[in-house]
N, C-alpha and C positions, 0 to 999 in steps of 0.2 A: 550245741543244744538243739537246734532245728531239725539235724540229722535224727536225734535219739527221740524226738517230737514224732518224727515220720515213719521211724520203724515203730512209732508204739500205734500208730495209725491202723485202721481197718484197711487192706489191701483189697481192692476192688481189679482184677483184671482182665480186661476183654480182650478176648481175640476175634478180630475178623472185623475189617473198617469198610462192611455194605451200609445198603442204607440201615440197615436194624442194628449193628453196632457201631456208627456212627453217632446215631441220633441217643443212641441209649448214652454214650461216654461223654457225648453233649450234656446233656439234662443231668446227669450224675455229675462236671465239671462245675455243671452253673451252680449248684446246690452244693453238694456235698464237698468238694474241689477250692469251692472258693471263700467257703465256711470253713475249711482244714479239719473236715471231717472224716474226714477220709483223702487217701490216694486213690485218683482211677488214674490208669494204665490200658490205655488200648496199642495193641499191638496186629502189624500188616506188613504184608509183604510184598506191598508197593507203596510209593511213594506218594502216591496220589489216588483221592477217590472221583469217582464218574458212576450218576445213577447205574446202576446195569439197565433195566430196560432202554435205556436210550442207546446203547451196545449197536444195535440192527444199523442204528441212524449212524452214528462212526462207522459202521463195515460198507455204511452204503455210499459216504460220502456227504449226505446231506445235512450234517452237523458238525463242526470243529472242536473236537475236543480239546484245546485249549482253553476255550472259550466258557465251557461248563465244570476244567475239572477243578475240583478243591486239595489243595494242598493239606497233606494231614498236620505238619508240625507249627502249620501259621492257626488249624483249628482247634489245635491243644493249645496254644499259644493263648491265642482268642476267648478260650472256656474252662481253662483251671486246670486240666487235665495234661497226663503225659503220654508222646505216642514214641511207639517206640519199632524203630524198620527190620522186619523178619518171619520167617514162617517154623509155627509151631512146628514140631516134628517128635516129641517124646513127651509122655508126663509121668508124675513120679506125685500118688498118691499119697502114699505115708510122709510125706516131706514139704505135701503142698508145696510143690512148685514145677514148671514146665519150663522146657529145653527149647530153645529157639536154634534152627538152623545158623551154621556162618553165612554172611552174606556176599557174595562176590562180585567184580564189577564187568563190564561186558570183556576185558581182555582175560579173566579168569584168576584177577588177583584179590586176594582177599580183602578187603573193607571190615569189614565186622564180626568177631571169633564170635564163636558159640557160647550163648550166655542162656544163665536160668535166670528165673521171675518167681521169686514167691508170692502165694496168693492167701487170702481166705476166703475170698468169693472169689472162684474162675466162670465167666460166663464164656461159652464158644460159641462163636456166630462166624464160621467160617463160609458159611454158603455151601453151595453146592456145585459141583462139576457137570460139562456135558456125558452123557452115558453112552458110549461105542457100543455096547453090550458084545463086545469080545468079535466085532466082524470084520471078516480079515480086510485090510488095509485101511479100514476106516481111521485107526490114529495116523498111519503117514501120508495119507491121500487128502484128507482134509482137514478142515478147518472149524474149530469150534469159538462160539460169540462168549465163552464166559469172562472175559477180562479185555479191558481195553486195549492191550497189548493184542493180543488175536483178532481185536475187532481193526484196528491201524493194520498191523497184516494183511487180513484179506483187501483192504482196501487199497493198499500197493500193489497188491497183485493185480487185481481188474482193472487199475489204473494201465502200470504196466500192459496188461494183456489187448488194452484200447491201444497203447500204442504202436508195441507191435502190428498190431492189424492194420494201422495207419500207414505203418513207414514199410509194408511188406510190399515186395513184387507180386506176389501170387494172389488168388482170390483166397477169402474168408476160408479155415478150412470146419469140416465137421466138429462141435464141440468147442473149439475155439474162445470163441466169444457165448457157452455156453452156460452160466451160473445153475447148477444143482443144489438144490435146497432140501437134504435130507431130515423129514419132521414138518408138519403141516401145524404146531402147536401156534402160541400167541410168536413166539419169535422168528419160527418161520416165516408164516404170513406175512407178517410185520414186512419181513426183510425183503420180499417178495415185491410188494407193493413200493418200496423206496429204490428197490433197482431198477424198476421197470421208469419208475423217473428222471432215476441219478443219470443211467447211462446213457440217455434220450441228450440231459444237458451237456453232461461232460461230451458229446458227438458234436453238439454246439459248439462248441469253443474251438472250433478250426481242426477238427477231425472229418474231414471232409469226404475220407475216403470210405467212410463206414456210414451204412445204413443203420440206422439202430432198428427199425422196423424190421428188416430182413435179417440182420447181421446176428444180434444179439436175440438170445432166449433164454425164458427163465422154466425151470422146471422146479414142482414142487413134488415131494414124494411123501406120502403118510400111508404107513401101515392097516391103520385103519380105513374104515369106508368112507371115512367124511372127514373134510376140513377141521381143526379146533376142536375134537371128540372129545375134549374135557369138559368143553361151553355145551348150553342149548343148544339143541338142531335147530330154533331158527335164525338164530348169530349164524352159526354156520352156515345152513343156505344161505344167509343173505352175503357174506364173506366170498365166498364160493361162486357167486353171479357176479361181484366185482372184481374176482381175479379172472375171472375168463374177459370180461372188458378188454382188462390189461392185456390177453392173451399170455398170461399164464398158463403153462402148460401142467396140469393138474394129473397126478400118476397116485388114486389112492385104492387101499387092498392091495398093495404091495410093500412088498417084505424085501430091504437092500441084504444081498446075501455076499456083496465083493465091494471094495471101492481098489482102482488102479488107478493110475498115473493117465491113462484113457480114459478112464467115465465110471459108471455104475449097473454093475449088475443085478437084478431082479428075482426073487424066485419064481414069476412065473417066464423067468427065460430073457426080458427085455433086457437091451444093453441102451442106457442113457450117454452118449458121449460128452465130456465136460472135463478140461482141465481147470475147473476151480470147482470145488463142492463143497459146501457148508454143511455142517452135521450138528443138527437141532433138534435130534430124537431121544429122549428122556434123558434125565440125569441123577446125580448119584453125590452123595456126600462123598469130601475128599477121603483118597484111600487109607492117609494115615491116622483115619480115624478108627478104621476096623479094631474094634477090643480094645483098643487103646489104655494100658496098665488095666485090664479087666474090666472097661465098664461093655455096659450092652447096646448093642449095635446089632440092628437088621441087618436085612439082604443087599441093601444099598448103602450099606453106610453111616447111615444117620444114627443118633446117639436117642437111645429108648429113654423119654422122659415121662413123669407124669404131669399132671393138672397144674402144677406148681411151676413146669420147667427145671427142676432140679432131676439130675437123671439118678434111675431107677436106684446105684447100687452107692454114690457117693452125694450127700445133702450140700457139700459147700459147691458142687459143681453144675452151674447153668447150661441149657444148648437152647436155642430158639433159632427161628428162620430156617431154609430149605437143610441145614443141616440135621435138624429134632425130627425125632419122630415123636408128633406129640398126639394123645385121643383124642377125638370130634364127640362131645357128648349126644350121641345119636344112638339107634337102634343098632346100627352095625358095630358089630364087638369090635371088628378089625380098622375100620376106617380112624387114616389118619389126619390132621390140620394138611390142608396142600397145600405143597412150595407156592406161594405166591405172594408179591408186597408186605400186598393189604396185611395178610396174616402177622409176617413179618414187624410190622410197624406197630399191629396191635400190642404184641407180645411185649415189643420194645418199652412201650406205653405201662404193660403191669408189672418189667422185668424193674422200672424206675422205683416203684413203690415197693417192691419186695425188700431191691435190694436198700433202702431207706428205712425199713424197718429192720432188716438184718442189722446196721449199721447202730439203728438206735436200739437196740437190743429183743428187739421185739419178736413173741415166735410167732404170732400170726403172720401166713401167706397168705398173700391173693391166690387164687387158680384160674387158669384160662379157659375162656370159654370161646372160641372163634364164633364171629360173624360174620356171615358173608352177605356184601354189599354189592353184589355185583360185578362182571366183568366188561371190562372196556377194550374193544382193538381199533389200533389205529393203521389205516392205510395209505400213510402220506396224507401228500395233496388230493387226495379223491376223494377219500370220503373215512369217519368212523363210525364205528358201531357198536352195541353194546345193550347188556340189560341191567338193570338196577333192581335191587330184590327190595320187595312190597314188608316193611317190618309189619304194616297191619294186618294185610291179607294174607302175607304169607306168599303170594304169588313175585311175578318178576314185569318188570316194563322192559317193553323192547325198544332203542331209542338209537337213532341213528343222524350223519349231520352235522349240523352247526354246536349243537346242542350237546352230542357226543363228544364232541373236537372239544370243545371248552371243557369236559365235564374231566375229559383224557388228560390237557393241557394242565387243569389245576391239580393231577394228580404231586405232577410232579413241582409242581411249588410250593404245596401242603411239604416236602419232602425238604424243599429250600427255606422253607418259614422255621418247620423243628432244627433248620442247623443253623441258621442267621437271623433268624427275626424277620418281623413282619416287614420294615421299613427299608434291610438291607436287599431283601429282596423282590422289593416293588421297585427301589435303584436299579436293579443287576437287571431288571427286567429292560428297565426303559432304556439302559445303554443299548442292549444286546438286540430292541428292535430300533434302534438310531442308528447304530453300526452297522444293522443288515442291508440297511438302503444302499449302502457305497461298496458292498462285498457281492463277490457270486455268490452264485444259491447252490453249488454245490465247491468241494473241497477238491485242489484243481493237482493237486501231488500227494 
């Protein structure tokens, strides 16, 4: 009887367990989930989620991610909802319903066949991928921060590469001990300013044979002429003045035209040498989204939505966050919502309401309108910076500091509060600064 209950149920399924389908399968779990008004089904192809921005912090060493990640089947568990381990890879319109990969285990044996999901609402919130833009060796020479798994990676490797350089006979060689940061954006930088920390400490900890001063170097490379070309020019300069502090070595107006197993080549001729390079220069909705059973899909990927979020050519199917291409009500015909949280979080916030009126029968949409609140970059222990946009004036504060640092830090418990509540995570908070006192301050394997 419960079975024949649940297929007569409204099918709610999301795919993609970031923070914007996360929080969204939350709030639809607490309501609609635990009322038996519906099924939500989120569905992911790892086992666990980790904010992405905090990504740079695991690549860098200066955060454990054990410590922050959420297990997804203890938070369906927890909120009404089902999740379920997998990566989209086909959809089938006429049939409402989508094809999940099999899953396999690290020896290459199968775990999980290949199963469909019928929907009546499919929302995708897949995210978005780092963007190679096709330059030769850039996919097997480096390394990109979009998944924790990549971000653990790099972080063995510089480990590793600290110790090789410790237990060597010979001196430091070129490149070595040389981190390349291809992409000047928020994740670059970011990551920029946590290496120049991390690997200061980890040389602490009885690496005695390496100078971090001399030994190790951080280079950044952006195409463009300045730091953060997305942010204001004066975020940027003031960005810009603290990674030269750092001695960061700052390569912008430069276009990567090679990555090898050796370093980085330049189109105006420079060779950067570094066997570790991070690649943090634009990104791209995943590839199995291109056309996808017919729907419309840009240059990059992303799935062409309108104001509603529902994309252009099928009404039961949602995309929001870096995957949507969705309009900016603005003068620019072509400008789209940019990949960023905020956005993301907003969306998640009126994709709650839609889908509550879809479920209650209702044909009224909400439609999204973005607002932008400002950008925040944080640079470790040094310092952040940031502006916050004036709703009355219309203009922006420029704020940097103590004041920034907090303003950064509550992003991401605003992010903890939408998955656990206000009290679980004023708890989680107070262990995790109890616990730091008796731990190193960075991640020592």
């Amino acid at each position: 009887m419960r079975d024949n209950q649940q297929q007569d149920l409204h099918h709610v399924v999301i795919v993609g367990g970031g923070a914007g389908g996360l929080e969204l399968a939350t709030k639809l779990g607490d309501s609609l989930g635990r009322k038996g008004k519906a099924t939500i089904t989120l569905i992911d192809h790892s086992k666990t989620h980790v904010w992405k921005p905090l990504l740079h912090e695991i690549a860098a060493g200066s955060m454990n991610p054990e410590k922050h990640e959420l297990v997804y089947l203890a938070q369906a568990h927890w909120h009404h909802f089902k999740f379920r381990l997998g990566k989209m890879d086909a959809l089938n319109r006429a049939k409402q319903e989508i094809s999940i990969a099999p899953n396999y285990d690290e020896d290459g044996n199968e775990v999980i066949p290949r199963r469909t999901f019928k929907y009546d609402t499919l929302v995708i919130a897949v995210g978005s991928t780092t963007n190679d833009f096709g330059i030769k060796g850039a996919r097997e020479h480096s390394i990109a921060l979009d998944t924790q798994e990549q971000a653990e990676r790099f972080h063995r490797r510089l480990h590793n590469a600290l110790l090789r350089a410790q237990t060597q006979t010979t001196p430091v060689q070129p490149g070595q001990l040389e981190v390349v940061i291809v992409g000047a954006g928020a994740t670059g930088v970011e990551l920029s300013a946590e290496l120049h920390n991390t690997t200061r400490e980890l040389a602490a900890y009885g690496l005695d044979k390496i100078d971090a001063d001399r030994d190790v170097k951080i280079s950044l490379i952006e195409a463009s002429e300045r730091v953060l070309p997305a942010l204001p020019p004066k975020l940027s300069h003031s960005v810009e003045l603290e990674l030269k502090k750092l001695n960061v070595h700052l390569y912008t107006g430069e276009r990567v035209t090679e990555v090898t197993s050796e370093g980085i080549h330049t189109h105006s001729g420079k060779f950067i040498p570094s066997s570790l390079v991070v690649w943090a220069a634009g990104i791209k909705a995943p590839d199995f989204l291109h056309e996808i059973d017919g729907l419309e899909t840009n240059r990059i990927n992303q799935l062409v939505v309108n104001r509603t979020l529902q994309t252009t050519l099928d009404a039961n199917i949602f995309a929001f966050g870096d995957c949507a291409a969705c309009p900016v009500v603005s003068s620019k015909a072509d400008e789209n919502v940019p990949p960023r949280a905020q956005a993301a979080h907003q969306q998640a916030s009126m994709l709650y309401k839609t889908i509550k009126n879809r479920v209650a029968g209702k044909s009224h949409l909400p439609e999204y309108t973005y607002r932008d609140y400002g950008s925040l970059v944080n640079l470790g222990r040094y310092t952040t910076v940031g502006n916050l946009m004036g709703s009355i004036s219309g203009g922006s504060l420029f704020i940097e500091g103590l004041i920034a640092r907090l303003m950064y830090q509550s992003l991401y418990q605003m992010h903890l509060m939408a998955l656990h509540g206000f009290w679980s995570t004023a708890l989680q908070a107070l262990a995790r600064t109890i616990s730091r006192r008796t731990e190193s301050q960075v991640k020592l394997h």
